[in-house]
C-alpha positions in Angstrom: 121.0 105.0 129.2 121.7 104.6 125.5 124.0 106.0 123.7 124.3 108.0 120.0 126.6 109.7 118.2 124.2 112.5 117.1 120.9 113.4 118.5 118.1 115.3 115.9 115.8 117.4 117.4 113.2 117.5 114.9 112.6 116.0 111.3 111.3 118.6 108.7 113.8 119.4 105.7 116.9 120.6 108.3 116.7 118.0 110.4 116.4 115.1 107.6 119.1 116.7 105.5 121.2 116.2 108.9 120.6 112.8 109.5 121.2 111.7 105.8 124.2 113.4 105.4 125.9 112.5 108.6 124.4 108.3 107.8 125.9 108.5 104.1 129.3 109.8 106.2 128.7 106.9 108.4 127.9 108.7 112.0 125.4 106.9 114.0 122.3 108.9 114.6 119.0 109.2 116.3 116.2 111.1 114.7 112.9 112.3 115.9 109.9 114.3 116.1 106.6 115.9 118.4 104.7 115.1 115.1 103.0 111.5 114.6 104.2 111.6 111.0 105.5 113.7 108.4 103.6 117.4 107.1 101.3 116.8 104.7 100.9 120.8 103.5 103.3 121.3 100.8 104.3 125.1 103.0 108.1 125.8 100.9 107.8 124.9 97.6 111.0 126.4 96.0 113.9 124.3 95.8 116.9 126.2 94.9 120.1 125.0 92.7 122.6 124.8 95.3 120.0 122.2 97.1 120.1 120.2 94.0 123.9 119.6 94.1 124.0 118.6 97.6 121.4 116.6 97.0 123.4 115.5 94.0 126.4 114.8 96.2 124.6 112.3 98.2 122.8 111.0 95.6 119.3 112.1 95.7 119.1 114.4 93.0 117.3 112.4 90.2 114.7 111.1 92.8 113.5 114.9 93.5 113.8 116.0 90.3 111.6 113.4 89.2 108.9 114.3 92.2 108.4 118.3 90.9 108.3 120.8 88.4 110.8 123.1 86.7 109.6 126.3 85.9 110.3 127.4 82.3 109.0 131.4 82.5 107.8 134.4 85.3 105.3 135.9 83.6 104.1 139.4 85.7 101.2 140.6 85.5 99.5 143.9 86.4 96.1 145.3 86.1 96.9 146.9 82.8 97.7 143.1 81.5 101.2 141.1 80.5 104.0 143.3 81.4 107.2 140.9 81.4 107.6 137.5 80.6 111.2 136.3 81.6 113.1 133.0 81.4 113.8 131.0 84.1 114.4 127.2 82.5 118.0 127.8 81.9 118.9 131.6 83.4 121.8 130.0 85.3 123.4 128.7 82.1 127.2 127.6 83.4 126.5 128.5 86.9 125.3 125.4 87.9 124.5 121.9 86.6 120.4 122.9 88.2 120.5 126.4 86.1 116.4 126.2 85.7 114.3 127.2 88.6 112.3 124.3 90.6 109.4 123.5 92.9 108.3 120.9 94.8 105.8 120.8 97.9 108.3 120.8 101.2 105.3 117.3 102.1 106.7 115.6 98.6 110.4 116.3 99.5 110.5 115.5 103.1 109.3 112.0 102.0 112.3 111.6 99.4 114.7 112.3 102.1 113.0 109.8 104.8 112.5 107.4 102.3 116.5 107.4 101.6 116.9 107.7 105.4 115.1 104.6 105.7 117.0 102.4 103.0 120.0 103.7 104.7 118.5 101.9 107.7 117.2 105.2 110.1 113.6 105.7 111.1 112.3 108.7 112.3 111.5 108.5 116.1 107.4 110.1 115.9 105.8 111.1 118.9 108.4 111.9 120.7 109.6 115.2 122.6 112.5 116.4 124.2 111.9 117.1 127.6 115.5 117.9 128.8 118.6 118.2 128.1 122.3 118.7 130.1 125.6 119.1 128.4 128.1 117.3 130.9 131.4 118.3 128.7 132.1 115.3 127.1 128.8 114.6 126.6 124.5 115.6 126.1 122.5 114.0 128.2 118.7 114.3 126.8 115.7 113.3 128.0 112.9 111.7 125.7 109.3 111.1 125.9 107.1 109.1 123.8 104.1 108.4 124.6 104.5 108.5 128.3 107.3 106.4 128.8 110.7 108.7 128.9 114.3 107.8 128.0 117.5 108.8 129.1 119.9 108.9 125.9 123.6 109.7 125.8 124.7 111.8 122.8 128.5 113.4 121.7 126.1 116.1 120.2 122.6 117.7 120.2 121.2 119.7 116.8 118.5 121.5 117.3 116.5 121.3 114.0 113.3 121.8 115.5 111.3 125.1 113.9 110.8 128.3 115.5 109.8 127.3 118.5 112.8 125.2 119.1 112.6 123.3 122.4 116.7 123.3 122.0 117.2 127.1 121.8 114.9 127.8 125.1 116.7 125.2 127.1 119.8 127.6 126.1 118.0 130.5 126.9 119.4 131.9 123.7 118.0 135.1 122.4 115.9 135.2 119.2 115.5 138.7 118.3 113.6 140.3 115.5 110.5 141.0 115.1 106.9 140.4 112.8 105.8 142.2 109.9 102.4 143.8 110.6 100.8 142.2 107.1 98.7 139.1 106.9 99.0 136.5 104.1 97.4 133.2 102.6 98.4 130.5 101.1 96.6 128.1 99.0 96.5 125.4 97.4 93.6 124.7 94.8 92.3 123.6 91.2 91.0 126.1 89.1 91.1 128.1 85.7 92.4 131.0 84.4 95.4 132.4 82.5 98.0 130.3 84.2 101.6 129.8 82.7 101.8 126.5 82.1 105.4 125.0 83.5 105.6 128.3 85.1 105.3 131.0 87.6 102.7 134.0 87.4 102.9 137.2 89.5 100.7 139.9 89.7 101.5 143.7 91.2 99.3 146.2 92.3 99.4 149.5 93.3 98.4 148.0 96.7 99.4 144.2 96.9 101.0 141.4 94.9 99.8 137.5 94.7 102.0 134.5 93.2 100.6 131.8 91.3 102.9 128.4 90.9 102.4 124.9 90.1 102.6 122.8 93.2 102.4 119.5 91.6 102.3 117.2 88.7 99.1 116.6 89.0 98.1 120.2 88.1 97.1 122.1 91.6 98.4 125.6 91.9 100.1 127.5 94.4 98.4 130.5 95.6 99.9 133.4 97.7 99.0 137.1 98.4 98.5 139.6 100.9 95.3 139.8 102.8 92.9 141.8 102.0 92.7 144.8 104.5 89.2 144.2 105.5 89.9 140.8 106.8 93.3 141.3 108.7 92.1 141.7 111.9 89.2 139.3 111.6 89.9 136.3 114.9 89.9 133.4 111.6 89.8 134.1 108.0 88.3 131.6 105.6 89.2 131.3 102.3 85.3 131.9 101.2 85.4 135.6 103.0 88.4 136.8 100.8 87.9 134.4 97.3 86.3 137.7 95.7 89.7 139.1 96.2 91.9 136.0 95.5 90.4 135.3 92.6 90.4 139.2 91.1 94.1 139.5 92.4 95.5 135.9 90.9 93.6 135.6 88.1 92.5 132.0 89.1 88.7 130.9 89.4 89.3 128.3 92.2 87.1 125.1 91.8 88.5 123.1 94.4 90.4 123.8 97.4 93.1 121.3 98.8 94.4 123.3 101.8 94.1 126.9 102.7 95.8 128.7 105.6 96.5 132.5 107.1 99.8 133.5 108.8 101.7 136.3 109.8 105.5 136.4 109.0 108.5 136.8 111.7 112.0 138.0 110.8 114.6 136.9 113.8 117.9 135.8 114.1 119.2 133.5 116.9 122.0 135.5 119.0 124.0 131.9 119.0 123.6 128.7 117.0 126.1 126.8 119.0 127.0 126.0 122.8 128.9 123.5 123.5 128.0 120.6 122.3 124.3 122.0 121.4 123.7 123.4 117.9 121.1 125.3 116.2 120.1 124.8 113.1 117.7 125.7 110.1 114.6 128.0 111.5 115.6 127.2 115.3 118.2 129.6 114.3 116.3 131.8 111.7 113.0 132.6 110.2 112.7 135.1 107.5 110.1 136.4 105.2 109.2 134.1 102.2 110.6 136.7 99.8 113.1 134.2 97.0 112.3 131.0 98.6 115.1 131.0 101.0 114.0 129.9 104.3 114.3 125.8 104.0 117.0 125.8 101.5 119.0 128.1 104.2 117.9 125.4 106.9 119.3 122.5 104.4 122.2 124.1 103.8 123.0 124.6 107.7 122.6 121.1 107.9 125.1 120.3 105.1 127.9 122.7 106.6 127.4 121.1 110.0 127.0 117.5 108.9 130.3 117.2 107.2 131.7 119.0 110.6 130.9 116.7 112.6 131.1 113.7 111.2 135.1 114.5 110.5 135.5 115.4 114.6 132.9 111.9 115.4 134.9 109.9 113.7 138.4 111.8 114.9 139.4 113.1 111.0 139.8 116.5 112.7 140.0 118.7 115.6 137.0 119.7 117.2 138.2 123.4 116.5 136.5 122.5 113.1 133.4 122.9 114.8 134.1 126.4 115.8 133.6 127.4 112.1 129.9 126.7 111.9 128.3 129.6 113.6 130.4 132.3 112.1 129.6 131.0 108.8 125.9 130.2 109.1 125.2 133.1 111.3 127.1 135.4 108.9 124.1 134.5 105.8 121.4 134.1 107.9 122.2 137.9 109.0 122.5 138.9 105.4 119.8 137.0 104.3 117.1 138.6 106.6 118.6 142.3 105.6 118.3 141.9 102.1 114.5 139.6 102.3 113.6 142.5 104.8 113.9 145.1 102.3 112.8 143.1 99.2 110.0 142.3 101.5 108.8 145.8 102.8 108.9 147.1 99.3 106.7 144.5 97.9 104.2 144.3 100.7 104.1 148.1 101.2 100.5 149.6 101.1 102.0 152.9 100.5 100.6 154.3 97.3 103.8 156.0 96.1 106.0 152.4 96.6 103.1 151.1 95.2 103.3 152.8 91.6 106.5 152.2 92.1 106.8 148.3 92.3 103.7 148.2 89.7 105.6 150.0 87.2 109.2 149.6 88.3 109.4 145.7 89.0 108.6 144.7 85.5 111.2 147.1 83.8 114.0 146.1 86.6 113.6 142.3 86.0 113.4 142.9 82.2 116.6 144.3 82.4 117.9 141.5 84.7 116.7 138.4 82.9 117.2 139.2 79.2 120.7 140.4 80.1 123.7 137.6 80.2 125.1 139.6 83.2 121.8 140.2 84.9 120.3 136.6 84.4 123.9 135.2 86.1 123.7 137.7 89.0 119.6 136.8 89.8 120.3 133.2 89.8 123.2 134.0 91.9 121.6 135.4 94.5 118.5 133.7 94.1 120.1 130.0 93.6 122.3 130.4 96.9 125.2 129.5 93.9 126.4 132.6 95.7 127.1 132.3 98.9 130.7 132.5 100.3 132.6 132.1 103.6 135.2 134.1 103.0 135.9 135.8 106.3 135.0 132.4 108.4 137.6 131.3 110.3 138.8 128.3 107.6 139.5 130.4 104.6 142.5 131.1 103.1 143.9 132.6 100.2 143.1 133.7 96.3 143.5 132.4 93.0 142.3 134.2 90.1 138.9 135.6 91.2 138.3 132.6 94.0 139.0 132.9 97.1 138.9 130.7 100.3 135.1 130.3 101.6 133.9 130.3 97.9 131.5 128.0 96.2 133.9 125.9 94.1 133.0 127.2 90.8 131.2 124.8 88.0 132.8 123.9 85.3 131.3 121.3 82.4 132.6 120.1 79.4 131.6 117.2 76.9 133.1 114.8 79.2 131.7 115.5 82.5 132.0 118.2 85.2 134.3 119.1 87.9 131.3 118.5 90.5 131.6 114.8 89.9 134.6 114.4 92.3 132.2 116.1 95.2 130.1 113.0 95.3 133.0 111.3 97.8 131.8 113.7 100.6 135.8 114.1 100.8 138.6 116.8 101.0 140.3 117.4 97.4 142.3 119.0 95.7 141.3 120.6 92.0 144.1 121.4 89.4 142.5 123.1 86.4 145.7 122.5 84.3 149.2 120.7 84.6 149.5 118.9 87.9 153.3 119.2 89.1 155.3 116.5 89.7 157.1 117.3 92.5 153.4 118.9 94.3 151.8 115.5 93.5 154.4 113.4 95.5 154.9 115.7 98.5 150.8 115.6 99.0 150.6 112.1 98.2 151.0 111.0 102.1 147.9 113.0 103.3 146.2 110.7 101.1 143.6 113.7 99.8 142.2 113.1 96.3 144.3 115.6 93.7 141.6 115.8 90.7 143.1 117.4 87.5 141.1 119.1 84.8 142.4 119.5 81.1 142.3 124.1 81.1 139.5 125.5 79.4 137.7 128.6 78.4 135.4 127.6 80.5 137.4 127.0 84.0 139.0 130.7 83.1 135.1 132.3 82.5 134.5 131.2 85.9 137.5 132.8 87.6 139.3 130.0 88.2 143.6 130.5 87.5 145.8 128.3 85.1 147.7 125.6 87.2 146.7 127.0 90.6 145.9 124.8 92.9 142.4 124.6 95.1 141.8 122.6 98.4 138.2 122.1 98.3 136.1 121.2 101.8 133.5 118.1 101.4 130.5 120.5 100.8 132.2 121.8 98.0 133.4 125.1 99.0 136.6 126.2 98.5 139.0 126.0 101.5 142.3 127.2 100.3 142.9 128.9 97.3 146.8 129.4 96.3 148.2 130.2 92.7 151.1 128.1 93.3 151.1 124.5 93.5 153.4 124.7 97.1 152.8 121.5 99.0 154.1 123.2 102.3 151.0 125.7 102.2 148.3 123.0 101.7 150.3 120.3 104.5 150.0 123.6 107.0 146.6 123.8 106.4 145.5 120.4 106.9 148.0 119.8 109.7 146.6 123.4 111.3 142.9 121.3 112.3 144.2 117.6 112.0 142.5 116.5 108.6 142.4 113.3 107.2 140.5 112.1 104.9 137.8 109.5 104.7 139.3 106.9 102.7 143.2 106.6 103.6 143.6 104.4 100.6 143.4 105.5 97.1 144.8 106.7 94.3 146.3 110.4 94.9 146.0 111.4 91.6 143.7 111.2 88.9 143.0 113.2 85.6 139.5 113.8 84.5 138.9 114.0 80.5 139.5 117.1 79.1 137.4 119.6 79.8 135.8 121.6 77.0 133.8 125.1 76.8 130.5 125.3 77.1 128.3 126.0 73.8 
């Protein structure tokens, strides 16, 4: 029987981010996948801001960024002609260090991630299937096969990153319920012509349907996506020749050549548990939601991230297990929102009802207008769009409030002409953040848990974003806020820490260290 630390059910965007995060924390793992080798569709194509800074934290960043394309404007269309054209290169201006939105094929990024999985010296196991698995308490035994032969390995945990159909969630026999809108869509992507914004995204609404045109790659094919035509949704296959009359009239786009063309029906379900025992699920094992925002893999990659950094701490005995408690509550918590609000957003843009029809044709435009060429409205769409937004404050390893953060927070960005206060996060480590005066006396008493304080120089900048003078923030290794206290009280911080055993990574280094001054942003 051998023997792993972590075993990876599956190796699309989830189950990659997994294995490269918990290898760059140094926790042994096995990786593999049914598939002979990587997808070669580029399926999800947005990649959202708070991707980019993990990827940033692990070091990635430049390499994807390099690989796709950032979109400078939404321009929406509707039969009547040009109706909005909105700013997207930098409508997250001091919300994140990725303010612009982004798209790359999900085939282009899954083979930047197993490219840096294999320099870090894992392959991806191909061919391979799990045919069984037992959690014995102290231990999941799986059962592999690969190409006829099977194996008997020995892991201290099981993640279930593999898709919808997730071989790991039926062999819990956990619940997936939800359900399937009743609307058919395609996706394709092709060369052609047409009014196409270049460096951009083009969207066109109907009274009766919507399409999406984006660049897919730097090469200069296009994304397009759409409902169905009526006539075709019950045909048994639908080729891209019996609906291009359509396509073409609803996009905008002659097509010359087509690269890949598919039909496919969207599900919206959540799974009643993502862990037991030793057994997690992650990514779309756990949930699938409709492509409304581009949410689906980024939610998958960040459920890696919150997991990997889990249980690397309990592997390597830097925590109690009770840390792992905190996973579901605070995946299962967004993934529940998440399919609420793409459910709505989704019905209302797919609906063939004439009167929500004039509705979105003549509503949309207006609403986003508003949003985007508005300070406050640009900052809330990127927000919610970005996943910038999303907080943990009633999971289980919150605590506390200081100014307008609270525990379970995305620690908030701060940049100045010297750097950034997301520099610190590359050390995948607990640490504290002083936006101010550091105090003696707090300094010293901390000094034996051997966490990181960082202090930055107070700035317009640090107080736009909510943070308090001189309060003190205890922020987690995926850079969300843990504890949150406008005092600097070392008792309250030790309690924490002492409350699930944390130690850091690295138990020698320097406890304290000031940053250059931070200045506003222009």
């Amino acid at each position: 029987m051998s023997k792993t630390k972590v075993l990876i059910a599956g190796a699309g965007p989830t189950g990659l981010t997994l294995a490269l995060w918990l290898t760059k924390l140094g926790v042994p793992v096995r990786i593999f996948d049914k598939a002979a080798g990587p997808g070669e569709t580029s399926r999800a194509l947005a990649v959202q801001a708070r991707t980019l800074e993990f990827h940033r934290q692990i070091g990635i960043v430049e390499d994807v960024l390099a690989e796709g394309v950032r979109l400078e404007r939404l321009t929406v269309h509707t039969p009547a002609g040009v109706a909005a054209r909105l700013p997207l290169s930098d409508f997250g201006r001091g919300i994140s260090p990725y303010s612009f939105a982004f798209a790359l094929p999900q085939d282009v990024h899954e083979r930047v991630l197993i490219t840096h999985l294999e320099r870090a010296g894992v392959e991806v196991e191909r061919n391979t299937e799990l045919v069984a698995f037992e959690d014995e308490g102290d231990a999941v035994v799986a059962t592999l096969s690969h190409e006829g032969r099977t194996e008997t390995v020995s892991a201290a945990y099981l993640a279930g990153c593999d898709g919808a159909r997730s071989t790991v969630r039926h062999g819990l026999n956990i619940g997936f319920p939800g359900g399937t809108y009743e609307q058919a869509f395609y996706v394709a992507d092709v060369r052609g012509r047409g009014e196409i914004t270049r460096n951009g995204m083009d969207t066109t609404i109907s009274t009766y349907g919507f399409a999406i045109v984006m660049p897919v790659r730097q090469s200069g094919s296009v994304r397009l996506i759409g409902i169905v035509p009526k006539a075709h949704e019950a045909d048994e296959t639908i080729s891209f020749e019996a609906i291009r009359a359509d396509v073409e009239r609803e996009t905008g786009v002659t097509v010359d050549e087509i690269n890949w063309f598919s039909t496919y029906r969207v599900h919206h379900r959540v799974a009643e548990r993502f862990r037991v025992g030793r057994v997690f699920l992650v990514g779309d094992a756990g949930h699938i939601h409709s492509p409304a925002g581009g949410q689906g893999m980024n939610t998958g990659m960040g459920d890696a991230v919150n997991l990997a950094w889990k249980l690397a701490a309990v592997v390597q005995g830097r925590a109690d297990p009770r840390l792992l408690d905190s996973y579901e509550p605070e995946r299962i918590a967004f993934a529940k929102k998440l399919i609420e609000s793409t459910d709505t957003a989704f019905r209302f843009i797919t609906s063939r009802s004439r009167l929500i029809g004039l509705l979105r044709r003549y509503l949309i435009p207006k609403i986003l207008n508003m949003l985007l060429h508005t300070s406050f409205g640009s900052r809330f769409f990127f927000g919610v769009i970005s996943q910038a937004a999303i907080q943990y404050r009633a999971g289980p390893i919150s605590s506390g409030t200081a100014g307008k953060v609270s525990g379970g927070d995305r620690l908030p960005y701060v940049a100045g002409a010297n750097g950034d206060n997301f520099e610190p996060l590359r050390s995948l480590d607990w640490q504290i953040h002083v936006y101010g005066e550091v105090n003696a006396d707090f300094r010293s008493m901390l000094a034996p848990t051997g966490i990181a304080v960082h202090a930055f120089a107070w700035s317009d900048t640090a107080e736009k974003a909510g943070l308090q003078h001189d309060a003190a923030y205890l922020v987690r290794p995926d850079g969300h806020v843990a504890l949150a206290s406008p005092v600097q009280e070392a008792a309250s911080f030790q309690r924490y820490l002492a409350g699930l055993a944390i130690r850091p990574r690295t138990a020698e280094r320097a406890p304290y260290r000031v940053l250059g001054t931070m200045h506003s942003l222009a």
